[in-house]
C-alpha positions in Angstrom: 168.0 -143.4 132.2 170.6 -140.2 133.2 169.4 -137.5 135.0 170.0 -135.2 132.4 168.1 -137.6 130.0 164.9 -137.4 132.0 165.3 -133.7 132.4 165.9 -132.5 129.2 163.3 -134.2 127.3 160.5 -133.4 129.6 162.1 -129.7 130.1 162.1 -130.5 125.8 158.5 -131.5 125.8 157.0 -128.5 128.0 159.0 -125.9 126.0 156.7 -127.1 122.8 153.4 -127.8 124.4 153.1 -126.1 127.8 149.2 -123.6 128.7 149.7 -120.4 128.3 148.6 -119.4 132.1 149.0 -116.1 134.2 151.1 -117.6 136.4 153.6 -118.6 134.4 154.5 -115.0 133.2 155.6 -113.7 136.6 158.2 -114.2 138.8 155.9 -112.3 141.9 156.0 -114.8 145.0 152.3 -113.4 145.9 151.1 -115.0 142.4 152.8 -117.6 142.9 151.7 -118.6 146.2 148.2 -117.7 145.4 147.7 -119.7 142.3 149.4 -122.8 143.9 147.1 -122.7 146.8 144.0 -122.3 144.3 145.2 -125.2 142.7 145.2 -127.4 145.2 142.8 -130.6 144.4 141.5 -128.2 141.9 141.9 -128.7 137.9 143.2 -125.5 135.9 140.1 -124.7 134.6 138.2 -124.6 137.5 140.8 -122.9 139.6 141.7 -120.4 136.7 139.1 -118.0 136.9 139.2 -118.0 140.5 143.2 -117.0 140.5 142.2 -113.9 138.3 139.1 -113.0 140.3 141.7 -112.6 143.2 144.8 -110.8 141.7 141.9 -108.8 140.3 140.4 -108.2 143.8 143.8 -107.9 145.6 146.6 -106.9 143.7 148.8 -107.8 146.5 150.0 -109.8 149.8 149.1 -106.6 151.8 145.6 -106.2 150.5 144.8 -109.6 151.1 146.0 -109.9 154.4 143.5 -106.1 154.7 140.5 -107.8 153.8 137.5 -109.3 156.2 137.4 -113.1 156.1 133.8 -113.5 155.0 135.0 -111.3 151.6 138.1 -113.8 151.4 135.4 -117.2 151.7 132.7 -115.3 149.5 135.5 -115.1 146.8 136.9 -118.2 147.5 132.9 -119.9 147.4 132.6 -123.2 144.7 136.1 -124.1 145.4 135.7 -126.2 148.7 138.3 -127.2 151.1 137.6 -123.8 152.8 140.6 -124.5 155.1 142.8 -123.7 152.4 140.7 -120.0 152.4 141.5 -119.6 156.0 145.0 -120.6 155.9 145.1 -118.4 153.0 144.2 -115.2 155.1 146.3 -116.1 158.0 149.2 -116.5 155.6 148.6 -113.4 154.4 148.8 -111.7 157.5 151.8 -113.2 158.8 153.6 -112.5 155.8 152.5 -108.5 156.2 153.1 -109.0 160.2 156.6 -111.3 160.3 157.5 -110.4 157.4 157.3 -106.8 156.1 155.1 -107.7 153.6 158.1 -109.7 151.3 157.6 -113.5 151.0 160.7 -115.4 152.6 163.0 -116.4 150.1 163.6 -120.5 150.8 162.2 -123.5 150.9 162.9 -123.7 155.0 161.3 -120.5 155.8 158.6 -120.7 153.7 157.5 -123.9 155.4 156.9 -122.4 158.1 153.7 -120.0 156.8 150.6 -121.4 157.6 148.7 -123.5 154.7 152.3 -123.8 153.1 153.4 -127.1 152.8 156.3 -128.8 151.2 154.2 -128.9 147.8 153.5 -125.1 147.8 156.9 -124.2 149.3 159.1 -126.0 146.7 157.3 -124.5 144.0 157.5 -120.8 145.0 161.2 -121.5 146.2 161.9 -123.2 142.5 159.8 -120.8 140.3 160.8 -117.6 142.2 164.2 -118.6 143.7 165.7 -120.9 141.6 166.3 -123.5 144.7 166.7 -126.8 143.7 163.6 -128.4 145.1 161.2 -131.0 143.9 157.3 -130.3 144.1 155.5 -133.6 144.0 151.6 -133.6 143.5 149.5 -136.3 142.2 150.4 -135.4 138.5 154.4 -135.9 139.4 153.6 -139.0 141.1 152.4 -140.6 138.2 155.0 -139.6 135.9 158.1 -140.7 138.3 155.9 -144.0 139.3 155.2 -145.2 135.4 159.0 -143.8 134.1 161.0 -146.0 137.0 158.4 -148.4 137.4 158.5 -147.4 141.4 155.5 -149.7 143.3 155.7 -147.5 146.2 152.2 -147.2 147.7 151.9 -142.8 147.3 149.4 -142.7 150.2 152.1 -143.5 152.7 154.4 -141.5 154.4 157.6 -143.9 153.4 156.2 -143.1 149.9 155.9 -140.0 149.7 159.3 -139.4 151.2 160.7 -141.6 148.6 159.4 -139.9 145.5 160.4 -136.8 147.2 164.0 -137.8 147.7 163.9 -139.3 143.5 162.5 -135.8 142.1 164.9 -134.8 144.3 167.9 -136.4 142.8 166.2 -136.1 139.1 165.8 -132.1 139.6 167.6 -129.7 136.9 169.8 -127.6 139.4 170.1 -124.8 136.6 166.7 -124.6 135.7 164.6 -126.1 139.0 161.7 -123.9 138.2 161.1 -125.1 134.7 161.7 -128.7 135.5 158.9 -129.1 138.4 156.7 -127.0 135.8 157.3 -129.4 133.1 156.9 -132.8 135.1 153.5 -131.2 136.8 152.6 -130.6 133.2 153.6 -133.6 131.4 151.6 -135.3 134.0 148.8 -133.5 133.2 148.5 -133.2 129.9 150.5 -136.3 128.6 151.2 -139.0 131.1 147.2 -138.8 132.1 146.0 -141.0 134.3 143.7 -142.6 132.0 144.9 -142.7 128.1 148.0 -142.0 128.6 149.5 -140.6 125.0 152.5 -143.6 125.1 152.7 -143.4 121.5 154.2 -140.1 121.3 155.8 -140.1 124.4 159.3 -138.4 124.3 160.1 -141.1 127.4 158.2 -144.0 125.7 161.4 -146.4 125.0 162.9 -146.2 128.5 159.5 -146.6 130.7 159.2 -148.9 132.8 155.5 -149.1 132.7 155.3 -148.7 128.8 157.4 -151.6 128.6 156.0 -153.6 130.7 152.1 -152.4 129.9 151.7 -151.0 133.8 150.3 -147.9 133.1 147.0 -148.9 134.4 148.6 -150.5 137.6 151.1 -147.3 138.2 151.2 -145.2 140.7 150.1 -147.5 143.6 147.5 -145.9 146.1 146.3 -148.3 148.9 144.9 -146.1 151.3 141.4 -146.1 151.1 138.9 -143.8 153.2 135.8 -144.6 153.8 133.2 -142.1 152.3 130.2 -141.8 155.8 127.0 -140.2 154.6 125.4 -137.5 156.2 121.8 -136.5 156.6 121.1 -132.7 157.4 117.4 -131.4 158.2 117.9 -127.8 157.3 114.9 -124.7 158.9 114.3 -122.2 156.6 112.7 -119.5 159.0 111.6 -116.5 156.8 110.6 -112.8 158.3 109.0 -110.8 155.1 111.6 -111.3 152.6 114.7 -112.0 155.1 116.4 -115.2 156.0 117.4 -116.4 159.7 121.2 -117.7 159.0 124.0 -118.5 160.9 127.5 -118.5 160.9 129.1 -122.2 161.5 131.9 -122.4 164.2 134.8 -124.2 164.1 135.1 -128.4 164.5 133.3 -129.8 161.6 132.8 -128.5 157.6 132.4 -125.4 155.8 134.3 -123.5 159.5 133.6 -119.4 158.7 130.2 -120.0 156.2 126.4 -119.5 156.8 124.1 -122.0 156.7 120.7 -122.3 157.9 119.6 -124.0 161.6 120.2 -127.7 161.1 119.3 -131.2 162.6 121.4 -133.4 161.8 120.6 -137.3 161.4 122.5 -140.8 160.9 119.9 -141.7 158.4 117.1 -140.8 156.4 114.0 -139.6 158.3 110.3 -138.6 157.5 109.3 -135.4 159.2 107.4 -137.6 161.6 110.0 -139.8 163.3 112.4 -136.0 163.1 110.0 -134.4 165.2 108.7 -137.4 167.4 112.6 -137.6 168.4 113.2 -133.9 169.0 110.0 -133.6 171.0 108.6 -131.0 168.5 104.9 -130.5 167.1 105.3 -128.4 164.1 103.3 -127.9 161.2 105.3 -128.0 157.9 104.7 -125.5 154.7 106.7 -127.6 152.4 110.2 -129.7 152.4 112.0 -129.7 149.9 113.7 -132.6 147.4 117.0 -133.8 148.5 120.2 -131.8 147.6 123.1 -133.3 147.8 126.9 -132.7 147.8 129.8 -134.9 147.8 132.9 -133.6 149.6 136.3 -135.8 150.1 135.4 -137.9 152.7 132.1 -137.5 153.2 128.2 -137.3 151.2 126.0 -135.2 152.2 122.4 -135.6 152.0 120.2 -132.6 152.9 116.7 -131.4 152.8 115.5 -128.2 153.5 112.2 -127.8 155.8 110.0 -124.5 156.0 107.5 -124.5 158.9 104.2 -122.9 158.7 105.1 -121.9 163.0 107.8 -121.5 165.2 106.8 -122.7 168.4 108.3 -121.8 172.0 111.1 -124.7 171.9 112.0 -124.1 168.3 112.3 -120.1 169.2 115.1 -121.3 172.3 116.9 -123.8 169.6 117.3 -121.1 166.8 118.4 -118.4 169.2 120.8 -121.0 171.1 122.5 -121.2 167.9 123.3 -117.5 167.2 120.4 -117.2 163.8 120.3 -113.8 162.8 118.4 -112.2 159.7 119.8 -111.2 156.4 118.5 -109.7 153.7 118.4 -110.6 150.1 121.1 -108.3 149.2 123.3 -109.0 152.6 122.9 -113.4 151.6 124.3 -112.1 148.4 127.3 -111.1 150.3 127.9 -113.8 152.4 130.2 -116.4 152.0 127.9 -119.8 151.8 128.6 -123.7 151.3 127.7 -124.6 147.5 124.9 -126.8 148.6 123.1 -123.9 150.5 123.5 -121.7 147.7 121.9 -124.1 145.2 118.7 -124.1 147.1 118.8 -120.1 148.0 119.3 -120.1 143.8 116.0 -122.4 143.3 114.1 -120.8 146.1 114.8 -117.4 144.8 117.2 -115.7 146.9 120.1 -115.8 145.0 120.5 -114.5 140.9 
């Protein structure tokens, strides 16, 4: 198949059945930016009302980069990979510190902003600058993968630096912009991972994988991580109708949000054994059910403990670990994992 071949029919095929999204009536780098990063490992539904609530909130790079970090993750909250928050702020700043406010204007300089990889950076170079650059996600992987029959394993780096160098050579050099659009789409909506819509396919008679009935088997992804399970003993340490929280420091999950004091375990463990081992006599109101919450690499198994006392060691733990009290209206406010505010909602705290 020509390079023109591929290019127009998909280019074809998005110009009849492309989403109507926010993002795709502006040529603003900020909006850009923004909704790529929201996107990130995020579906379009789920990500959607998310991009408005922050356009709505900060109309631009300047009032980002202006606003306190715990507003940014409270905004941000029910999205996860909070990282991507962070390095949201910080990119806002430097962009308003390095750069007058202006996003750069090529793929090389935008690399170079924190959070902003080659992904994020092609697309805001393509849609905004017209530079002929490939952005490859998942959904472009597929697409390229099933069309050319490519067995490349997509989890390594020889991989990924060969799909990026064949949407490279496959891009549209006078319309880049609507080319990565269209292949991101068609990948989404057409060339699915499951189901895929062969039938109708504009591509149908010169894929590989249609041919050759490999669309189960294409893209290949070897790399496997291994999912480790967690188990967090969470104190809920009430003063009237105030909370002690804290706010979690840098090195492991959720970096920035506020959680409750926490033991932490390699296992499950009755109250018992959790006490005997922390050298603690305690007596126990209630404990909760188990909440848990699965995150990319890792299952998280938490239940939430409210003693009747706080004893002498238990009052040198919590204030060791910087707990401070909030009110109702102030936990509102704060930015909190998902799984904290799920029992704050069934406890009470939360609307």
């Amino acid at each position: 198949m020509s390079k023109s071949a591929f290019a127009n029919r998909v280019m074809d095929w998005y110009d009849r059945h492309k989403r109507d999204l926010p993002w795709r009536h502006t040529r603003d780098p900020y909006k850009i930016w923004l909704s790529e990063i929201i996107l990130q490992q995020t579906r379009v539904a789920q990500g959607l009302p998310y991009y408005l609530a922050f356009v709505a909130r900060y109309a631009t790079v300047k009032e980002l980069a202006a606003a306190p970090q715990d507003e940014v993750l409270r905004l941000w909250q029910g999205l996860g990979y909070y990282s991507r928050a962070r390095n949201l702020h910080a990119c806002a700043k430097e962009v308003v510190n390095e750069y007058g406010g202006k996003f750069p204007g090529s793929y090389q300089e935008l690399l170079k902003l924190p959070g902003v990889g080659s992904y994020t950076a092609a697309a805001i170079a393509s849609f905004v600058y017209d530079e002929p650059v490939a952005v490859v996600d998942g959904n472009v992987f597929r697409v390229l993968a099933r069309v050319f029959g490519i067995e490349q394993d997509i989890a390594s780096p020889a991989g990924k630096k060969f799909f990026f160098e064949k949407a490279n050579a496959l891009i549209s050099e006078d319309k880049p912009g609507i080319f990565n659009q269209a292949v991101m789409e068609f990948g989404a909506l057409h060339c699915t991972p499951k189901n895929p819509a062969c039938n109708s396919c504009p591509l149908a008679q010169m894929c590989v994988a249609n041919q050759q009935n490999l669309q189960a088997h294409l893209p290949v992804k070897l790399a496997r991580t291994k999912v480790r399970t967690r188990y967090l003993y969470y104190f809920v340490i009430r003063k009237g109708t105030q909370l002690y929280l804290r706010k979690r420091s840098p090195g492991d999950i959720w970096n920035g949000l506020y959680d409750f004091y926490m033991w932490e375990e390699s296992k499950p463990t009755t109250m018992q054994q959790l006490f005997k081992k922390h050298n603690i006599t305690v007596r126990v109101d209630r404990v909760s059910d188990e909440y848990k919450h699965i995150l990319s690499h890792q299952k998280l198994v938490a239940r939430f403990i409210e003693p009747a006392e706080i004893n002498t060691v238990l009052q040198k733990q919590f204030k060791a670990a910087g707990l401070k009290l909030y009110s109702k209206k102030q936990i509102e406010q704060l930015p909190k994992p998902v799984l904290i505010s799920r029992f704050l909602q069934d406890a009470g705290y939360l609307q």
